[in-house]
DOMARZA-686934 format. One record per residue (C-alpha): residue in three letters; x negated, y negated, z negated. Coordinates in steps of 0.2 Angstrom, whole numbers, padded with zeros to 4 digits, always signed. Each point is the difference from the previous one (the first is absolute). Last residue first. Layout:
ALAXYZ...
***
This chain:
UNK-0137-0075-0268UNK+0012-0010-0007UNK+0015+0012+0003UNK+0013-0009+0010UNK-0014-0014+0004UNK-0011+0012+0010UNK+0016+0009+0006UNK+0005-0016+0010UNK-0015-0006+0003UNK-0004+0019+0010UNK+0016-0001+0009UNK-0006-0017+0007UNK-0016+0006+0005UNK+0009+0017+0008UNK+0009-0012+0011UNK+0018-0004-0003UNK+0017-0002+0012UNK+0001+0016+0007UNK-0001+0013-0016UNK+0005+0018+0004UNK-0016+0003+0003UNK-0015-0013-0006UNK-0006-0010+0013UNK-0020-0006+0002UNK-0006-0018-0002UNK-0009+0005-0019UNK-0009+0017+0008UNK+0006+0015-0009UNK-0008+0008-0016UNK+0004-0014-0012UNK+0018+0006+0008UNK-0002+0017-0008UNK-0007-0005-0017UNK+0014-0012-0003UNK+0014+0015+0002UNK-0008+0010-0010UNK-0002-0016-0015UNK+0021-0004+0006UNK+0004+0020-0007UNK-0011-0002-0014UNK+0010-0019-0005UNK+0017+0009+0004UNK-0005+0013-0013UNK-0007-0010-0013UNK+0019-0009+0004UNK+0011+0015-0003UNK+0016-0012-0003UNK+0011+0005+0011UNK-0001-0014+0011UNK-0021+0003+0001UNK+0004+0017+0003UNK+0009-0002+0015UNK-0010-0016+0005UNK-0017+0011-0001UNK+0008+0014+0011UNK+0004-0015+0013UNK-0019-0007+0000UNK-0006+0022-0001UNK+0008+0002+0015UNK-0002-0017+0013UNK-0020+0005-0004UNK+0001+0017+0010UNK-0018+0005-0003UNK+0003+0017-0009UNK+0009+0004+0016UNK+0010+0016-0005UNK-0001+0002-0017UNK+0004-0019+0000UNK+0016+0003+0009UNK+0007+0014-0009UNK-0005-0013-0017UNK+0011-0012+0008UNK+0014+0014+0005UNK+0001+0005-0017UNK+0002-0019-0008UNK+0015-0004+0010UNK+0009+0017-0004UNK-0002-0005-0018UNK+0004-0017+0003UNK+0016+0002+0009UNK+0007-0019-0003UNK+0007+0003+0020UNK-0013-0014+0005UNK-0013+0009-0009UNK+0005+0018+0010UNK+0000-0012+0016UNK-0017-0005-0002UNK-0006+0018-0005UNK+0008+0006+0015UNK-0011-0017+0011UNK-0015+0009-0009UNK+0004+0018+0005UNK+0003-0006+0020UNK-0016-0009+0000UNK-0011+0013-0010UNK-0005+0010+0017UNK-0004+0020-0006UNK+0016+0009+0003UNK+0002-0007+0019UNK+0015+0008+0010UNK+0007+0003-0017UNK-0004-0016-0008UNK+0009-0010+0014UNK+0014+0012-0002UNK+0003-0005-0017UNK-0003-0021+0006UNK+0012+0001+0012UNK+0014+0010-0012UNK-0007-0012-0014UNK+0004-0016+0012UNK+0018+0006+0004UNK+0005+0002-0017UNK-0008-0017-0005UNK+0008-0011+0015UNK-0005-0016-0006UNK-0005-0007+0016UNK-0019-0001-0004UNK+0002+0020-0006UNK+0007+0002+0017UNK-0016-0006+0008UNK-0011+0010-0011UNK+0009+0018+0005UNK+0001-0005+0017UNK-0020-0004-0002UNK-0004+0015-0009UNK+0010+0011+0015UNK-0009-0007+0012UNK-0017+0001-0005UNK+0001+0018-0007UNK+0005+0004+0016UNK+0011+0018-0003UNK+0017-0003+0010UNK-0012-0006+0016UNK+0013+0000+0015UNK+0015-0003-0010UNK-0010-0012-0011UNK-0007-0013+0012UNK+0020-0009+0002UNK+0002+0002-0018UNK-0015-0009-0002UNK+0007-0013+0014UNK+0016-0001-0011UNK-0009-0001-0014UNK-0011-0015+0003UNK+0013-0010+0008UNK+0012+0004-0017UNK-0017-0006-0009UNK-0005-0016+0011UNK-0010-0009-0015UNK-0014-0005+0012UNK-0013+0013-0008UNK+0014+0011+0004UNK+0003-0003+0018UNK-0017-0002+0002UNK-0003+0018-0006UNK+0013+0008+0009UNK-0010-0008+0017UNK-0017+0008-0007UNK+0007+0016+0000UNK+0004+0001+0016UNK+0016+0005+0006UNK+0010+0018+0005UNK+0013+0002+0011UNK+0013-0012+0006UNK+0016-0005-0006UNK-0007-0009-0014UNK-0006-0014+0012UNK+0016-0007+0003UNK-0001-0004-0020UNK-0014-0005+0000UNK+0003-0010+0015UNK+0016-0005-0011UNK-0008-0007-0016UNK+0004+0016-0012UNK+0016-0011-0013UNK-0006-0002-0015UNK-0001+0010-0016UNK+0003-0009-0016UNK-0002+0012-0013UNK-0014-0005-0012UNK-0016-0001-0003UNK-0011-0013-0009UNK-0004+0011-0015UNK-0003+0015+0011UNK-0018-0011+0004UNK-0001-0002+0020UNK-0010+0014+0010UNK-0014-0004+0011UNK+0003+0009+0017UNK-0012+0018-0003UNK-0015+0009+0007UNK-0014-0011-0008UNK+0006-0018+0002UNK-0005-0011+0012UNK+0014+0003+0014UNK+0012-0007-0012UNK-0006-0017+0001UNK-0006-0009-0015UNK+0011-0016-0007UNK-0011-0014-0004UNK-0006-0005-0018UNK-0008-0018+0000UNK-0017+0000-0006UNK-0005-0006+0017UNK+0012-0017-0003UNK+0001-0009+0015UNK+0019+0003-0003UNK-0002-0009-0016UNK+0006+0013-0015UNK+0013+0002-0009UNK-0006+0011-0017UNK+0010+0016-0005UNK-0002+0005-0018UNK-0005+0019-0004UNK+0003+0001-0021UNK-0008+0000-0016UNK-0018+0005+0003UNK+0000-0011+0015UNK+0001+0004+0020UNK+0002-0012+0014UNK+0008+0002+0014UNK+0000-0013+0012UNK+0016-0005+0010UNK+0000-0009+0015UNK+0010+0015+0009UNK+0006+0015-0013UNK+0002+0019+0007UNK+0007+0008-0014UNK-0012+0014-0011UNK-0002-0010-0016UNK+0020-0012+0000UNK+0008+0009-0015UNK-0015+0008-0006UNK+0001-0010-0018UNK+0013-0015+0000UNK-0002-0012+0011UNK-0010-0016-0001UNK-0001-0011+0015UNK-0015-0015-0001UNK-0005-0013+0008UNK-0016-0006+0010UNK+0010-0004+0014UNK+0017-0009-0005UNK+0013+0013-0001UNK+0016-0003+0010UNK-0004+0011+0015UNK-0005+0013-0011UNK+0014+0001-0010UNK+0012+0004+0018UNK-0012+0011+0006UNK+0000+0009-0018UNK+0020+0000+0002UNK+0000+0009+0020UNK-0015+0012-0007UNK+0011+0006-0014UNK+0016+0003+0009UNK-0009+0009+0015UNK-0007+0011-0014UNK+0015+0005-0011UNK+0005-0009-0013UNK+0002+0001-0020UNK-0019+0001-0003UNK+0001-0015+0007UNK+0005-0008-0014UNK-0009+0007-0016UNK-0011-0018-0001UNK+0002-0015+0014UNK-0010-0011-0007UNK-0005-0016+0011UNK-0014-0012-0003UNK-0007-0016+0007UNK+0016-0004+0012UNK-0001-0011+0013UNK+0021+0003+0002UNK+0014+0005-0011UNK+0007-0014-0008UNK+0016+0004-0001UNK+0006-0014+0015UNK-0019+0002+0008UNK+0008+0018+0005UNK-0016+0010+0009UNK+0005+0011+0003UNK+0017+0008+0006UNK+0013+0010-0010UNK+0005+0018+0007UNK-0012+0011-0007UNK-0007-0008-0016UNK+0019-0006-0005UNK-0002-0017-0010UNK+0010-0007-0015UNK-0009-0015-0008UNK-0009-0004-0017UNK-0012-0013-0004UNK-0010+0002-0013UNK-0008-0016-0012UNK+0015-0004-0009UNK+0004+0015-0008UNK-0019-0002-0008UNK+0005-0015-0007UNK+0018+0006-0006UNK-0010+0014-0010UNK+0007+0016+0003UNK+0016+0009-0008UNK-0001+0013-0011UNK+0014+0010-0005UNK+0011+0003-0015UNK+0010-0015+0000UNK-0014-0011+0005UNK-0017+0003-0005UNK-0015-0011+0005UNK-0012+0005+0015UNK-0017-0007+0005UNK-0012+0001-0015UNK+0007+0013-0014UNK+0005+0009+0016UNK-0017+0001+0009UNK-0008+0002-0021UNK+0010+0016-0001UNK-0011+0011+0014UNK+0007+0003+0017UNK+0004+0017+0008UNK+0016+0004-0005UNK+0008-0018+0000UNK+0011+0002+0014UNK+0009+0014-0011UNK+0001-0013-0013UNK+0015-0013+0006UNK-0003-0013+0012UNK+0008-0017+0002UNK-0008-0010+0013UNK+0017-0004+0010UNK-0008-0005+0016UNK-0006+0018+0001UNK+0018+0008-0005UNK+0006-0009+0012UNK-0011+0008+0011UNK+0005+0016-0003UNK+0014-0001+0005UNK-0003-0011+0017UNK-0009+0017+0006UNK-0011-0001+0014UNK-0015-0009-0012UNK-0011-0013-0001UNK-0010-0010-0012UNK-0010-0015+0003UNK-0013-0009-0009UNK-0006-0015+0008UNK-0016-0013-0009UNK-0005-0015+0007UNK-0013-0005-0011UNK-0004-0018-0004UNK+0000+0003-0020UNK-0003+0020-0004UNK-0011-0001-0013UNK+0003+0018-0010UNK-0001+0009+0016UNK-0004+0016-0004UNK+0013+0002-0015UNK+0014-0009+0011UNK-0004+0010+0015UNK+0003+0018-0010UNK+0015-0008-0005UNK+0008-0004+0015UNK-0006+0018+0006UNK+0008+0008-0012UNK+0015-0009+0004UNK+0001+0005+0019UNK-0005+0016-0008UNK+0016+0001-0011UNK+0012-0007+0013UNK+0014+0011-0001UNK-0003+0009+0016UNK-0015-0009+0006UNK+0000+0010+0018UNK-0013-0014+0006UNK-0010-0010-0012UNK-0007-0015+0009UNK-0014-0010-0005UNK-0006-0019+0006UNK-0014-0009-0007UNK-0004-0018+0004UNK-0014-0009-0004UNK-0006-0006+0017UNK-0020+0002-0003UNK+0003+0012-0013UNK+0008+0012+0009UNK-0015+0013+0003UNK-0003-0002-0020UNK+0017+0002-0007UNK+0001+0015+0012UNK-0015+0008-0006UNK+0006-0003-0017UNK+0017+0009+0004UNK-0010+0014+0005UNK-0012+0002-0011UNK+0002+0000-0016UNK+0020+0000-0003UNK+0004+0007+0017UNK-0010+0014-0005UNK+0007+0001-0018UNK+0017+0001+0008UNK-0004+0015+0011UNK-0007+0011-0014UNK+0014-0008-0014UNK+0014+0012+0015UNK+0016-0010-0006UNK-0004-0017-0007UNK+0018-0002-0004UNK+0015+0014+0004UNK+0006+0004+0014UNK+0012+0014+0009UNK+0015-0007+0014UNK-0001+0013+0012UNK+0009-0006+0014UNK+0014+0014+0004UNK+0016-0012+0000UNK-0010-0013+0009UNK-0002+0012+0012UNK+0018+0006+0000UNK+0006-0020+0000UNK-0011-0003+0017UNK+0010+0017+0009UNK+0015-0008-0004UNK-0006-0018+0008UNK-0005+0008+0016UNK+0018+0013+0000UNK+0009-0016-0001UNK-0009-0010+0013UNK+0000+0015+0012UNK-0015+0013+0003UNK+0011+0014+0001UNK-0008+0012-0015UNK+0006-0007-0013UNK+0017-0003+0006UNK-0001+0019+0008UNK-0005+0007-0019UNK+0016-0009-0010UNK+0009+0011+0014UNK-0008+0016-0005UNK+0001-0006-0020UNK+0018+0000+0002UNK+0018-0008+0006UNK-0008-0018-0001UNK+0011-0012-0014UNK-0017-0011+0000UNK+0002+0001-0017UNK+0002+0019-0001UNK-0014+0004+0012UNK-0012-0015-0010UNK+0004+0009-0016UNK-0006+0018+0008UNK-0016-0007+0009UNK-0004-0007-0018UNK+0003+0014-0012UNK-0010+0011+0015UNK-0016-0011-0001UNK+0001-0002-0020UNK-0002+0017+0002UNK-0010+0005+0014UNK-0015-0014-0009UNK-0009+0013-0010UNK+0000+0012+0017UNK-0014-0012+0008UNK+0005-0014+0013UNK-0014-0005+0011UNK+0006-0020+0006UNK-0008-0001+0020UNK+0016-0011+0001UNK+0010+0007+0015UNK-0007+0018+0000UNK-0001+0000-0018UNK+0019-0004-0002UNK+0006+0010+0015UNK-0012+0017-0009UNK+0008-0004-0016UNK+0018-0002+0006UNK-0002+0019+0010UNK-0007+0006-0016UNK+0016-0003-0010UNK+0013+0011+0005UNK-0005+0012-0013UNK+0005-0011-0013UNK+0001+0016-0013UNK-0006+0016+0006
***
């Protein structure tokens, strides 16, 4: 098999960065490692592999070029019209409204790529704001890649950015220039554009302008990282977004994370995630393990990846011993501890191989890691000890979406919802399916099911698989998806 020595790279990269790397990038991946071996005039890939992974300077700044190397670099203007109609009528209004006092408004566009909703957003602003004379208005755009970013201060576009945007956009912002388009110079001038690394750079950076901010996209980023990664960088936004502003991500990215001083707040177009004062009651706070049904809350497969930390060493110690408590694995989940987790799973399994319990919650805690083969192996048996619990099926059909197995995805929801009619997480992730493939009558039945069941549930209770949204918040959420 070609580049067959490249898994170990993959697993050092994600460990190190949280970055999920998918078989579409193995390529460029390989071309890279193998230029950088020559270059650095190393005797192989094995030794290119020890700088890497020593922890030096050098190996440091090598492992920051492959990332930037495997930043996805897709935009294109007013991508997702859903989102940018809400921020249209009622978001950026809102904002206009609660900062009206000190007129200023302050937007950052994280991940920007080539700037095109950075842009978007400029525009968007311009056509709200037509009087805009004592405002204080900062746009900025950043991205890991300097690359692209050049390509954002440059403002020339050519029409694969426009695919989604009707004539009278380009008729009205862009001019053509030697077979391209390139932006209006008094929209250029209103972004700001600065290189930033999510991970590593810290917040807030008065010097780029990032701090009491209003509004924060961070769209089809963290679906990129694993979940340590992803709750380190939404810590890091939360801390610079004033209260009463908003984080928009793109669709389920962030909907089952545990999310301090955020509010979640459902419209027909898109779940939006308000800050909130901490005396706030509306604020949403993370629910313990030990208050769910029989299982830890599991984390959406979007956010996973395979970054698996070392077990904390009296977990560790404690592995030796016999059997544990439940209740202790499921902290260890609920706390993001997965390797603890599974060593103390383990640890219970050679004296009860066939506890449903455990063997779902090994089976969920290396899916958290990233660790797919694993996680079906857990999950399989899990089904076995237990035939009729949905978890283990329903986190299967996670990871069958997550592989692009649609098919296979869409036969273990329906398994599910022939075996608990009531399993709400089911027919919400069936509906997606279709809706992506284009079956929407069919996702709009699936959502009116789903609707009907948590009408039936009191408002404050918690839907499974779901820890960071009540059944009243579920239920706007479908309400507006389908009007009902």
């Amino acid at each position: 098999m070609e580049n067959e020595w490249l898994p170990p790279f993959k697993e050092l990269l994600t460990a190190r960065t949280g970055l999920r790397i998918s078989e579409h990038a193995d390529g460029p991946m390989a071309a890279h490692i193998k230029e950088r071996t020559a270059q650095l005039s190393l005797n192989s890939t094995i030794d290119y592999y020890r700088l890497i992974a020593s922890g030096s300077k050098e190996g440091n700044d090598e492992i920051k070029s492959l990332v930037k190397l495997l930043a996805i670099g897709e935009s294109y203007f007013f991508r997702d019209k859903g989102q940018f109609r809400l921020l249209r009528d009622v978001l950026i209004p809102d904002l206009i409204k609660k900062r009206s006092a000190l007129r200023e408004l302050r937007i950052w566009s994280a991940g920007c790529s080539t700037g095109e909703e950075a842009y978007s957003l400029a525009m968007l602003l311009g056509e709200i704001m037509r009087d805009k004379d004592g405002w204080r208005i900062s746009i900025i755009g950043t991205d890991i890649r300097e690359d692209l970013l050049d390509k954002a201060k440059a403002g020339v576009y050519g029409n694969w950015s426009f695919r989604q945007v009707d004539g009278s956009v380009k008729a009205r912002y862009f001019k053509e220039k030697n077979g391209s388009l390139a932006l209006d110079p008094r929209i250029k001038e209103t972004v700001s554009f600065f290189s930033l690394d999510l991970l590593e750079d810290a917040l807030p950076d008065n010097a780029k302008g990032l701090y009491n901010l209003d509004l924060i996209l961070c769209r089809n980023v963290f679906i990129y990282y694993d979940s340590r990664a992803v709750i380190k960088m939404v810590s890091k936004m939360i801390n610079v977004l004033n209260y009463g502003g908003y984080l928009m991500t793109a669709h389920g990215e962030l909907f089952s994370m545990p999310l301090r001083s955020l509010k979640l707040r459902a419209f027909t177009e898109s779940l939006i995630y308000e800050k909130t004062a901490p005396e706030d009651p509306a604020a949403v706070v993370v629910r313990p393990a030990d208050k769910c049904k029989e299982s830890a809350p599991i984390k959406r497969l979007a956010n996973h990846a395979k970054t698996i930390a070392a077990p904390i060493p009296e977990a560790q110690a404690q592995a030796k011993e016999a059997a544990y408590k439940i209740e202790d694995i499921r902290s260890l989940f609920s706390r993001g501890l997965y390797s603890s987790a599974i060593a103390m799973a383990d640890a219970s399994l050679k004296s009860n191989p066939d506890d449903f319990h455990l063997l779902y919650l090994s089976g969920a805690a290396y899916a958290n890691t990233g660790d797919t083969k694993k996680a079906k192996e857990w999950l399989l048996a899990a089904s076995k000890a237990d035939p009729l619990a949905p978890e283990p099926y329903y986190l299967l059909a996670l990871i069958a979406e997550q592989d692009g197995d649609h098919p296979r995805a869409k036969e273990v929801l329906n398994k599910i919802m022939y075996l608990r009619s009531g399993f709400v997480a089911a027919y919400i992730e069936l509906a997606s399916i279709y809706e992506s493939e284009g079956d929407v009558d069919r996702a709009r039945r699936l959502r009116l099911a789903a609707l009907a069941e948590v009408r039936s549930l009191p408002v404050d209770s918690q839907i499974e698989m779901y820890d960071s949204a009540t059944a009243g918040e579920i239920e706007a959420y479908l309400n507006r998806l389908t009007g009902a």
